[in-house]
C-alpha positions in Angstrom: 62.3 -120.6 -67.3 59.4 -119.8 -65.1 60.5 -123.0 -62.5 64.0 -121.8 -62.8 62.9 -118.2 -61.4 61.3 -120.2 -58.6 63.9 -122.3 -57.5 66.3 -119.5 -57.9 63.9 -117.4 -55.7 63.6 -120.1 -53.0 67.6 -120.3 -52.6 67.6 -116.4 -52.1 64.7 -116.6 -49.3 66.5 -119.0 -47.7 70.0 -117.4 -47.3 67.8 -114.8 -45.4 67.3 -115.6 -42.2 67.2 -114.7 -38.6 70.0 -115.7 -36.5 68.7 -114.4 -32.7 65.4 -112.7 -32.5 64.2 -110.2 -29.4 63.3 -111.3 -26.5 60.5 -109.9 -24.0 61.4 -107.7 -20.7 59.6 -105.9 -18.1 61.4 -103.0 -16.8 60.2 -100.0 -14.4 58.6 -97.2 -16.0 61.0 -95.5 -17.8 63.8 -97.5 -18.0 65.6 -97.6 -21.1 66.0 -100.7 -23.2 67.8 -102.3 -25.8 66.0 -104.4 -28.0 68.2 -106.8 -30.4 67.9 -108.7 -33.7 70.8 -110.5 -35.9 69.9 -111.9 -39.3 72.0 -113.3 -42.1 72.1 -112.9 -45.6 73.8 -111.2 -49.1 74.6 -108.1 -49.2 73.3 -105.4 -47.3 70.7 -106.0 -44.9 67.8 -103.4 -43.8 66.2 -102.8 -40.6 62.8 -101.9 -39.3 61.4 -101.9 -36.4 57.3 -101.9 -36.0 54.5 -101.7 -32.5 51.3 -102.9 -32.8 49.1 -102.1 -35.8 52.4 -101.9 -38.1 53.2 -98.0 -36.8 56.9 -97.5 -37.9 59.1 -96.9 -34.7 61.0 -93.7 -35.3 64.8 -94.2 -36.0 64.0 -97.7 -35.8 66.0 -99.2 -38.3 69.0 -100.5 -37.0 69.5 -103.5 -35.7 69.4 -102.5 -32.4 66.6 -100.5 -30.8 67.1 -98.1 -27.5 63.6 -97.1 -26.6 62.9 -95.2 -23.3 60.0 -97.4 -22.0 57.0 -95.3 -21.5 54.0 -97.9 -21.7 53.5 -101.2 -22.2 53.8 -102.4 -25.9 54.7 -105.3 -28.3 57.2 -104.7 -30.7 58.7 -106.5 -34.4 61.1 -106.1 -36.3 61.4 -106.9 -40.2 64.2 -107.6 -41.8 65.3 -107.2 -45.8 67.7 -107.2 -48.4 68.4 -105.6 -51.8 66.6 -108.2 -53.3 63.0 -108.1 -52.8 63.6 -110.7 -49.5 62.4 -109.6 -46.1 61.8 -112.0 -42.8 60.4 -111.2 -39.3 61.6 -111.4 -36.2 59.4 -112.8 -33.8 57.0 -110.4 -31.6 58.4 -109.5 -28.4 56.9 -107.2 -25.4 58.2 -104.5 -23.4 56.6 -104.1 -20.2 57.0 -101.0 -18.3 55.8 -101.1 -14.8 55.0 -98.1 -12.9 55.6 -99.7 -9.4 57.8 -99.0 -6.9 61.4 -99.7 -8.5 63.5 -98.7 -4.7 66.4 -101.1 -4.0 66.6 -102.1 -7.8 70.7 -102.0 -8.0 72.6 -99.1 -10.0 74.3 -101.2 -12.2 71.0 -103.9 -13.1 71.9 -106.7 -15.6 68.7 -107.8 -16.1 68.3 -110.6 -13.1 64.6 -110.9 -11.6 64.2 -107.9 -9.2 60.8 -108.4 -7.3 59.2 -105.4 -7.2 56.0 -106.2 -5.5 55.6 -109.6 -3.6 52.2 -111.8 -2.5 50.4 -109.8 0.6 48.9 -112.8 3.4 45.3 -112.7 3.5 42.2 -114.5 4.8 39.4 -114.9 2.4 35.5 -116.0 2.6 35.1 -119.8 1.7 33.6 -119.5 -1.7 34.8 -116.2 -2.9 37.8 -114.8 -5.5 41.5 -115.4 -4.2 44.0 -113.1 -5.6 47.9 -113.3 -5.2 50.0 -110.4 -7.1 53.5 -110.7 -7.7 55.7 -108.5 -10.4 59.5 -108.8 -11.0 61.4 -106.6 -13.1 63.7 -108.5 -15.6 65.6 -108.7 -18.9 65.0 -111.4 -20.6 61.0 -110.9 -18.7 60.8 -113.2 -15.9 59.0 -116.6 -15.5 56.8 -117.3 -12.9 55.4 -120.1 -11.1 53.6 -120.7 -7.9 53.7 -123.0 -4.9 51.0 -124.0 -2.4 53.1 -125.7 0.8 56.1 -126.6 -1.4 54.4 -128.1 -4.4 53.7 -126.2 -7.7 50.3 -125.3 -8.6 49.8 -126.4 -12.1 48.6 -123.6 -15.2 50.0 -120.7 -12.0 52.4 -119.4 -13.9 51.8 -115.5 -14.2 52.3 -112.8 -11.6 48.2 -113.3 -10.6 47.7 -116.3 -9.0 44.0 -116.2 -9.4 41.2 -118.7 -7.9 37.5 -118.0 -8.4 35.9 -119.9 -5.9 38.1 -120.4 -2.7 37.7 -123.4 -0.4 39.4 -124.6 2.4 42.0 -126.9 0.1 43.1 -123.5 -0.9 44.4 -122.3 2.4 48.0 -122.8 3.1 51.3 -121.4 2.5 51.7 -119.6 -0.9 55.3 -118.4 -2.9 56.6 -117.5 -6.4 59.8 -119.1 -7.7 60.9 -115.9 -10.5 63.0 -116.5 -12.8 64.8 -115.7 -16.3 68.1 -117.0 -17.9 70.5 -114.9 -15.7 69.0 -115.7 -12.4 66.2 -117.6 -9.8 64.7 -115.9 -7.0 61.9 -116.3 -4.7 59.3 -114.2 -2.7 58.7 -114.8 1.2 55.9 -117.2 1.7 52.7 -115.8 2.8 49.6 -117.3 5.0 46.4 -117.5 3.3 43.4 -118.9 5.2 40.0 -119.7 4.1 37.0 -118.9 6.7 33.2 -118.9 6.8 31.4 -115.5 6.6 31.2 -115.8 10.3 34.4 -116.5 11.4 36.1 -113.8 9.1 38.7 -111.5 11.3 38.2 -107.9 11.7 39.4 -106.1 8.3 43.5 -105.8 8.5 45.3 -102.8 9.5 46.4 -100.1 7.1 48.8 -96.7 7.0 48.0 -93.8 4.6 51.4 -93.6 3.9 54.7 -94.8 5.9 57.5 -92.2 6.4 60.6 -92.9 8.2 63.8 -91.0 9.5 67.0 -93.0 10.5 70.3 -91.0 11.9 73.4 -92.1 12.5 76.0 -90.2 14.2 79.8 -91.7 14.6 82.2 -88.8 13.8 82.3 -86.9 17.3 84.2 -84.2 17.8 84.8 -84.4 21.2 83.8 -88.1 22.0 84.9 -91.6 20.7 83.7 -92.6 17.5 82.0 -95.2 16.6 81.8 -97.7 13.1 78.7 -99.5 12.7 76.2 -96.6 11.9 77.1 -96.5 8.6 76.3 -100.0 7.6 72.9 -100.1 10.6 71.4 -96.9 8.8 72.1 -98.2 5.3 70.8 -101.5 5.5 68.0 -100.0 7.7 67.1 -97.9 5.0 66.9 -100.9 2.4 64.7 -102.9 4.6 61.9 -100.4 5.0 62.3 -99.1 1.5 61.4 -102.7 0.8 58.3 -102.5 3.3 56.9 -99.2 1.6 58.5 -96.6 3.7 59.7 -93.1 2.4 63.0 -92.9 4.3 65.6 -90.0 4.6 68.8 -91.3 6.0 71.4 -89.1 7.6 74.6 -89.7 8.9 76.7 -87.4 11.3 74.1 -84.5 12.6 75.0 -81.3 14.6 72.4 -81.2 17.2 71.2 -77.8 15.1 70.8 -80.2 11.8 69.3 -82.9 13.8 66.3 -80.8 15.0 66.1 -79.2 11.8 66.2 -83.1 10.1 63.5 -84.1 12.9 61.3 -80.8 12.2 60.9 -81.9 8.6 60.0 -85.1 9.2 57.2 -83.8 11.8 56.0 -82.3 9.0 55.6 -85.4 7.1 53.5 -87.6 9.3 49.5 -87.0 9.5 46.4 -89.1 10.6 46.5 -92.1 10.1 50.4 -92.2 8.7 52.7 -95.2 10.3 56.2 -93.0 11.3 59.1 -94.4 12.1 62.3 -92.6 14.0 65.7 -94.8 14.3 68.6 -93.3 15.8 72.1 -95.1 15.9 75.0 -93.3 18.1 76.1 -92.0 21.4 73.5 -91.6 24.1 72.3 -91.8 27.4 69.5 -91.3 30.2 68.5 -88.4 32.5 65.6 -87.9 34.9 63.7 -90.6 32.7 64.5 -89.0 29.6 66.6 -90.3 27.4 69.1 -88.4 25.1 70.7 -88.4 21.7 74.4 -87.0 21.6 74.9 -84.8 18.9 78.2 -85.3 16.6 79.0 -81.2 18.3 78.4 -82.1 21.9 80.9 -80.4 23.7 82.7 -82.3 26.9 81.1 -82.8 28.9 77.9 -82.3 27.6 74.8 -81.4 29.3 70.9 -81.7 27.9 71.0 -78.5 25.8 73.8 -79.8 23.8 71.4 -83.2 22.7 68.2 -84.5 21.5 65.0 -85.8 23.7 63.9 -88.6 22.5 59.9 -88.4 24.0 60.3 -85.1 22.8 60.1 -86.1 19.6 57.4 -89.0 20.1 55.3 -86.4 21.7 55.4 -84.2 18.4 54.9 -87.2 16.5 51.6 -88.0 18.6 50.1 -84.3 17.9 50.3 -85.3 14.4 47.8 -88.1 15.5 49.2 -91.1 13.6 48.6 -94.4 13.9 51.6 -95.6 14.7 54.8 -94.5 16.1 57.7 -96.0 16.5 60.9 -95.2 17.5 63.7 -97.8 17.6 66.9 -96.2 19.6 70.2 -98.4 19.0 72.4 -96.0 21.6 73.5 -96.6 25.5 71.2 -95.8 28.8 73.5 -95.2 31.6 71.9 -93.0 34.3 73.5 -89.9 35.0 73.1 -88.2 38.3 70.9 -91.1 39.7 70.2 -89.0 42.9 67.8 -87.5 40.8 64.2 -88.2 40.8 63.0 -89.8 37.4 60.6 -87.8 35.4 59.2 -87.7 32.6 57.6 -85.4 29.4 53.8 -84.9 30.2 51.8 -86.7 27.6 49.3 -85.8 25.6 46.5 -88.6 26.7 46.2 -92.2 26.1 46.9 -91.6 22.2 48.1 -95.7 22.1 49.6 -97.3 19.4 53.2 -95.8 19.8 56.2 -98.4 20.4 59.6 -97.8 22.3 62.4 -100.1 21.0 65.3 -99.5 23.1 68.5 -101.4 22.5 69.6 -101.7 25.9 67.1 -101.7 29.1 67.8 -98.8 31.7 71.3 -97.6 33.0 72.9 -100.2 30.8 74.7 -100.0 27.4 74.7 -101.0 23.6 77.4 -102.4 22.0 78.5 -102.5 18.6 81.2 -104.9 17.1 84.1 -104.2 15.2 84.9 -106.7 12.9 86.6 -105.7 9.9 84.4 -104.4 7.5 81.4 -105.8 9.1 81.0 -103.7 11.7 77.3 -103.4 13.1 75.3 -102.8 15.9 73.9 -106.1 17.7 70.8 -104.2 18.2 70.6 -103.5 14.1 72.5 -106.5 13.3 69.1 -108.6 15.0 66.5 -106.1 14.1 67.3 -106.0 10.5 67.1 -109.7 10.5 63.4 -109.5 11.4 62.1 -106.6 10.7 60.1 -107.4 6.8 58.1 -110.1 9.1 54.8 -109.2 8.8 53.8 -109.8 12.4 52.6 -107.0 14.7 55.5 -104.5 15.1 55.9 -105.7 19.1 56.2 -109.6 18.2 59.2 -108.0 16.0 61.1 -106.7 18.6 60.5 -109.5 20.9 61.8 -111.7 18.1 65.0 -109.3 18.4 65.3 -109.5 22.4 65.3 -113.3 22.0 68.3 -113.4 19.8 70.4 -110.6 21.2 69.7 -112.4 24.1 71.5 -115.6 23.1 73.8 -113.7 22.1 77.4 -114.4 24.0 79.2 -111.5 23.2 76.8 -109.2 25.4 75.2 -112.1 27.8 74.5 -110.0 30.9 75.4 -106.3 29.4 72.6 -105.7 27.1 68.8 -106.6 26.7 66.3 -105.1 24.8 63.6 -102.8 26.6 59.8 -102.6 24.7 57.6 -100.2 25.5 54.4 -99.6 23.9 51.0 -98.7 23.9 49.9 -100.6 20.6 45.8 -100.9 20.8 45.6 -102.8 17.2 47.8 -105.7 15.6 49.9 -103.1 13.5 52.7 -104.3 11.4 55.4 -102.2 9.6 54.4 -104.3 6.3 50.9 -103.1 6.5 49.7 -101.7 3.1 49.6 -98.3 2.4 45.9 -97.3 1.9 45.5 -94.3 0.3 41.8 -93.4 -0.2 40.5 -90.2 1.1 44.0 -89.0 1.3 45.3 -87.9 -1.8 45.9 -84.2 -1.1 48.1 -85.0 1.6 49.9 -87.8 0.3 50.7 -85.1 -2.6 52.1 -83.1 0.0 54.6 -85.4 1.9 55.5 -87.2 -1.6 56.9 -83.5 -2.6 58.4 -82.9 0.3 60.1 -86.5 0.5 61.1 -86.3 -2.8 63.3 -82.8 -2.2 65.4 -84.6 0.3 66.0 -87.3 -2.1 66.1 -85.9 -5.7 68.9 -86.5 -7.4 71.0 -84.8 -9.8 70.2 -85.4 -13.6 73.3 -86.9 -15.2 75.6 -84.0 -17.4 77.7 -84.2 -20.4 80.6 -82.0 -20.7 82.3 -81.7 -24.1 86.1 -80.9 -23.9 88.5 -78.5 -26.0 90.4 -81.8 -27.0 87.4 -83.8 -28.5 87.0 -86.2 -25.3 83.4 -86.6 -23.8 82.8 -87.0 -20.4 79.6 -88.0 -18.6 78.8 -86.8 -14.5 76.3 -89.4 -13.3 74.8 -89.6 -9.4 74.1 -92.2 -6.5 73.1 -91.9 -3.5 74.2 -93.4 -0.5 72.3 -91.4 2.2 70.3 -88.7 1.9 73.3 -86.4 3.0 76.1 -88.6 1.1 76.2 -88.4 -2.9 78.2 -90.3 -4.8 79.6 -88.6 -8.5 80.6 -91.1 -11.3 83.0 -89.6 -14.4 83.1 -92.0 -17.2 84.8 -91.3 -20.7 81.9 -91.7 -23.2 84.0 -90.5 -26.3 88.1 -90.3 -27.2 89.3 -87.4 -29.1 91.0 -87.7 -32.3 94.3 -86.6 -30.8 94.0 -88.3 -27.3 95.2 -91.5 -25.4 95.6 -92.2 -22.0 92.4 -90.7 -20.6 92.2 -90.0 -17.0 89.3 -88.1 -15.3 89.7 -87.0 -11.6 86.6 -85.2 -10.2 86.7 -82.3 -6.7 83.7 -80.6 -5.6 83.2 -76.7 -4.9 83.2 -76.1 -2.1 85.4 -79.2 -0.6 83.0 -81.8 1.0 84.4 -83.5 3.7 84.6 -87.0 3.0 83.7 -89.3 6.7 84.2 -92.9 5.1 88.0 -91.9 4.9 89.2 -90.8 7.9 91.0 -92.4 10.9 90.2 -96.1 11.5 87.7 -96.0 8.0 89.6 -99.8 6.6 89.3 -100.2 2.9 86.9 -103.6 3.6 84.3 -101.0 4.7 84.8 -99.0 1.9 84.3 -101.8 -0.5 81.6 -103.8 1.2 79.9 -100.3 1.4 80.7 -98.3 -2.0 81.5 -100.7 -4.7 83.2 -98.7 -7.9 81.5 -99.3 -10.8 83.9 -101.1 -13.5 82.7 -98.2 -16.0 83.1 -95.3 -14.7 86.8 -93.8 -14.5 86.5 -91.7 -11.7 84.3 -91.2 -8.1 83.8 -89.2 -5.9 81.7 -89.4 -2.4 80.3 -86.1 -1.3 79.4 -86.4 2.3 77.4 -83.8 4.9 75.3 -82.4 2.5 73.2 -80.9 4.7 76.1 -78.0 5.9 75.7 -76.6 1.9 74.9 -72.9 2.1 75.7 -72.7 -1.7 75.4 -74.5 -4.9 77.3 -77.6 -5.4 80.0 -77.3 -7.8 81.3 -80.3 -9.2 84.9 -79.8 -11.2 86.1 -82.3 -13.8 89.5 -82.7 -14.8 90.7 -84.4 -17.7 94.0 -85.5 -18.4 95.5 -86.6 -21.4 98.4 -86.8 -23.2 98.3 -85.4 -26.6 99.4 -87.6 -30.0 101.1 -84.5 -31.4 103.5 -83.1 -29.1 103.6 -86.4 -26.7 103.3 -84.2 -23.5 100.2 -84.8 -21.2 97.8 -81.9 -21.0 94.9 -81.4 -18.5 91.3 -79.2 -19.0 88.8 -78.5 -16.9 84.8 -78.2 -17.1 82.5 -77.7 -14.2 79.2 -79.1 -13.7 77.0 -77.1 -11.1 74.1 -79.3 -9.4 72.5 -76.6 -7.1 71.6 -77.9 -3.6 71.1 -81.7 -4.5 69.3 -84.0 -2.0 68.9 -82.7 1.8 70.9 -79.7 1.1 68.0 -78.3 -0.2 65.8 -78.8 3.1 68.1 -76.0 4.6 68.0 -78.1 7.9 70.5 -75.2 9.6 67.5 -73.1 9.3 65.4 -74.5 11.4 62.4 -72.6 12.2 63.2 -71.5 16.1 60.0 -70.7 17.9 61.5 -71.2 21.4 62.0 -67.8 24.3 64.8 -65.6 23.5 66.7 -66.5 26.6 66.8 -70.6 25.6 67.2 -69.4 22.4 70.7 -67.4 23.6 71.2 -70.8 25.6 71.3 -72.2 23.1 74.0 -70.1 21.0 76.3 -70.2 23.7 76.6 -74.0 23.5 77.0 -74.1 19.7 80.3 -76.1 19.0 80.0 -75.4 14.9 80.6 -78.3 12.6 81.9 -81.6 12.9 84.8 -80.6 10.7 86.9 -80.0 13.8 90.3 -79.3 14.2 90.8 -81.6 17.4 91.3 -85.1 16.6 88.7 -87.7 16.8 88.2 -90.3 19.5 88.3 -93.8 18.0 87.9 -97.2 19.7 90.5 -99.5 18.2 90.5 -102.4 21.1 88.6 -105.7 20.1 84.9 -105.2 20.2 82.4 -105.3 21.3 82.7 -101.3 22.2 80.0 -99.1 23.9 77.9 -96.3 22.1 78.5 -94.4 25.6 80.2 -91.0 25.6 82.9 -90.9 28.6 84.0 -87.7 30.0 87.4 -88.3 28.2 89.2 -91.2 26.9 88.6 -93.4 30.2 86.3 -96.6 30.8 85.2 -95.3 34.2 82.1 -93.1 34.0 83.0 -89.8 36.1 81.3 -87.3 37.8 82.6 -84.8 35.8 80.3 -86.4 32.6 76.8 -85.8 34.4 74.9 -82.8 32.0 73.3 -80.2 34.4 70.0 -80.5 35.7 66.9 -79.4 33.2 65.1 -76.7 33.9 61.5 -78.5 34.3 59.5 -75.8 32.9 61.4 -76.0 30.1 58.7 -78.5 29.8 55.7 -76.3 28.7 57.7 -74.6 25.7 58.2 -78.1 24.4 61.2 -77.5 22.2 63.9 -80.1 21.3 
């Protein structure tokens, strides 16, 4: 009887079994998970999920897990029946890293996402090299490293570690990351091996990198333009990628853009790289050159824009080690009788860089294609600008292409200026010792013009749940996702449609917007049932009311029935930075100048100005709808002691 038992036992065991076990993934900080396990057997099977040193995970015993991944941690899961059988899954690991996690996609399935790639370096002949690499992904990403194009053998974490160094070790290093979904790879990076002698003076470093990009496009009273939403977007990618803190605004009154500029004075510090990029209308006076607000009246005059060395002159008061500001607008003279002049400066500060698109009294161009429209400027700079050369070798990387270009051959060139003292690169690491207070400071500041809303949940008379989720696109632009989470017993055909309070002007649909720039922009999630974009954030004076409506047609009396819940998210993003209170410290009389010239917002009633020919088109503002520049464009002459008040 006994070896009956036994064999009878042994069947049973073995009609328990494991059919797909976890599998490890390393996710940012955070993130939530879903850890799965299938198993096969009689009856009813039980599930239990366990961490290291067999704790229990709470409401762990399903088959699936949903954790919210806080640490790092291994986890197993058993798995039994109603007959005394149990098996294991095999162990996995979560890892939650608490990196940067910018530019990881909305909608992530799980492909590699590198999160922090290999930094070049020079390293003493005989000393520790050390490569990092991390990549978030689900299943958790394999790695493996090449020296000049062949794989190093046993090199297959995200430290590439070798004790001592020698000169076979110098060359050019990269990590091929990978999992089942996808294969990506880092940029290759330099390392050299030196004697103690020969080693280069220590590399350059920021205490923190802050940037501020604008693009302005819907004028009231001048043509508008296309390509600054796609330049200030893919701008603002790029740096995120190089360790910037960017705000990113589109269409400024000249009000918001000194109150956008003001805060991000405020940001920058000794020793902090800041970075200003302005795409739009412009031009040049008197050796100054101007940014043309989205109010400028016609003709406009200097009160009614932006000076640019204005601003680089507040950003050298701050005293940081580098500034640059990379201006993708026109540079036509106006009233060339006038003697060129310029801002006083402050001393030989060095280490600031002028990137102009165009060189003097000539224009930038952008090109209309389709949905692809761009500025050649951008369109060259954002092909070069993660190169971890010196910030000047950049640009002149950009001048060389835009000058090969054929669509502008003899229109446009790009101008550099600067007065860089050190080999300073935009990729430079962010060195933070000695600085924490202040880093403390601009990280809260940052964050308030780009925190967004939590998601909400609204529960309707009808039984349906909906859920209110947020993206943003710009630091002024929201997008608002409604997505049906749960039917109600008596409900089918579910639509969700969602309105703000107040009404937000939306500036991706107007005149001449084509629905290929909407969808190579703003893709719509295949979830979610309804969007909404919620644009010029920065002109909120009052909480942000978001208003869901559900309709429905109801089982009982066949007729379709709508409700209505509201979902308040305060002053989201840059609305809360109040930038049309700016903090005005200039003489009453400028200051009634001033107010005179105010044209209000760019919700205007006149129509816009758009540019519908083949491109390329100009980022000049004419007088009126004419390709000749008139006399009757050239702003007044400024009032040079306006000088020694120094305001915007």
């Amino acid at each position: 009887m006994t070896g009956s038992r036994t064999k009878s036992r042994r069947i049973m065991i073995s009609e328990l079994f494991i059919v797909r076990h976890p599998f490890s993934v390393c996710v940012p900080a955070d993130h939530k998970v879903t850890l799965r396990v299938r198993a096969e057997g009689k009856g009813i099977l039980h599930y239990q999920w366990f961490t290291e040193d067999d704790e229990e995970v709470f409401a762990g015993n399903k088959e699936d897990l949903t954790i919210q991944a806080k640490k790092s941690q291994p986890y197993i899961c058993r798995v039994s029946d109603n007959f005394c059988n149990c098996v294991f899954s095999d162990w996995v690991k979560v890892k939650a890293l608490d990196i940067d996690k910018s530019g990881l996609p909305i909608h992530w399935q799980g492909e590699p996402h590198i999160a922090e790639s290999p930094k070049p370096q020079t390293v003493r002949q005989g000393k520790k090299l050390t490569l990092h690499c991390a990549a978030f992904g689900i299943p958790t990403p394999h790695y493996q490293w090449y020296r000049n194009g062949q794989p190093l053998q046993d090199k297959t974490t995200g430290m590439l570690q070798i004790d001592n160094a020698t000169a076979e070790h110098e060359g050019s290093y990269l990590c091929c990351i990978s999992n089942i979904l996808q294969e990506t790879w880092t940029e290759p990076v330099d390392v050299g091996i030196v004697q103690t002698d020969l080693l280069p003076t220590p590399a350059t470093t920021a205490t923190d990198k802050v940037a501020l990009l604008i693009g302005n496009l819907n004028y009231s009273h001048h043509p508008a333009l296309m390509a600054p939403i796609m330049d200030v977007h893919q701008l603002a990618n790029l740096l995120q990628q190089l360790g910037f803190r960017v705000v990113s605004l589109l269409d400024l009154t000249r009000e918001e853009m000194l109150g956008a500029i003001e805060k991000f004075i405020q940001l920058l510090d000794r020793g902090v790289y800041g970075l200003f990029y302005y795409a739009g209308h412009g031009y040049e006076h008197a050796g100054r050159n101007y940014l043309v607000a989205v109010d400028a009246p016609q003709p406009y005059r200097p009160e009614n824009c932006v000076c640019v060395q204005r601003v680089m002159r507040s950003m050298q008061e701050k005293q940081t080690a580098l500034s640059v500001m990379l201006l993708d607008t026109c540079r036509k003279w106006y009233n060339q009788d006038c003697i060129p002049s310029g801002i006083m400066p402050l001393g030989p500060t060095g280490n600031t860089v002028y990137g102009y698109a165009t060189c003097e009294d000539a224009e930038a161009f952008e090109v209309q294609d389709g949905g692809k429209s761009t500025g050649i400027f951008t369109k060259y700079l954002n092909a070069h600008i993660l190169q971890t050369e010196k910030v000047t070798h950049v640009l002149e990387r950009v001048s060389e292409d835009l000058g090969r270009d054929p669509l502008v051959t003899g229109k446009q060139q790009v101008e550099i200026k600067h007065t860089l003292k050190e080999p300073r690169s935009l990729a430079d690491p962010v060195q933070t010792a000695g600085h924490t207070r202040e880093l403390h400071l601009r990280d809260a500041c940052w964050r308030q013009a780009n925190k967004l809303p939590r998601k909400k949940r609204r529960m309707f008379v009808c039984g349906v749940e909906v859920e209110v989720s947020f993206s943003a696109l710009f630091s002024n632009v929201l997008m608002a996702f409604a997505t049906v989470k749960t039917k109600g017993p008596r409900t089918q055909d579910c639509t969700v449609t969602l309105s703000s309070i107040p009404p937000m002007e939306d500036i991706f649909s107007g005149p001449g917007r084509s629905e290929e720039m909407d969808s190579l922009l703003f893709t719509k999630s295949e979830n979610t049932d309804s969007t909404l974009r919620l644009c010029a954030l920065q002109k909120l004076t009052e909480s942000l009311v978001i208003k869901v409506d559900l309709h429905y047609t109801d089982m009982d009396s066949k007729l379709r029935q709508t409700e209505s819940q509201q979902v308040d998210i305060g002053k989201p993003m840059v609305a809360s930075c109040k930038l049309h209170r700016r903090n005005h410290t200039t003489p009453a009389k400028k200051k009634e100048g001033a107010s005179a010239q105010s044209m209000g917002n760019i919700t205007s009633s006149k129509p816009r100005l758009h540019q519908t020919q083949a491109g390329p088109f100009t980022r000049k503002a004419e007088c009126a709808a004419k390709v000749a520049v008139t006399r009757g464009n050239e702003p007044e002459e400024n009032d040079e002691n306006e000088l020694q008040d120094f305001t915007f």
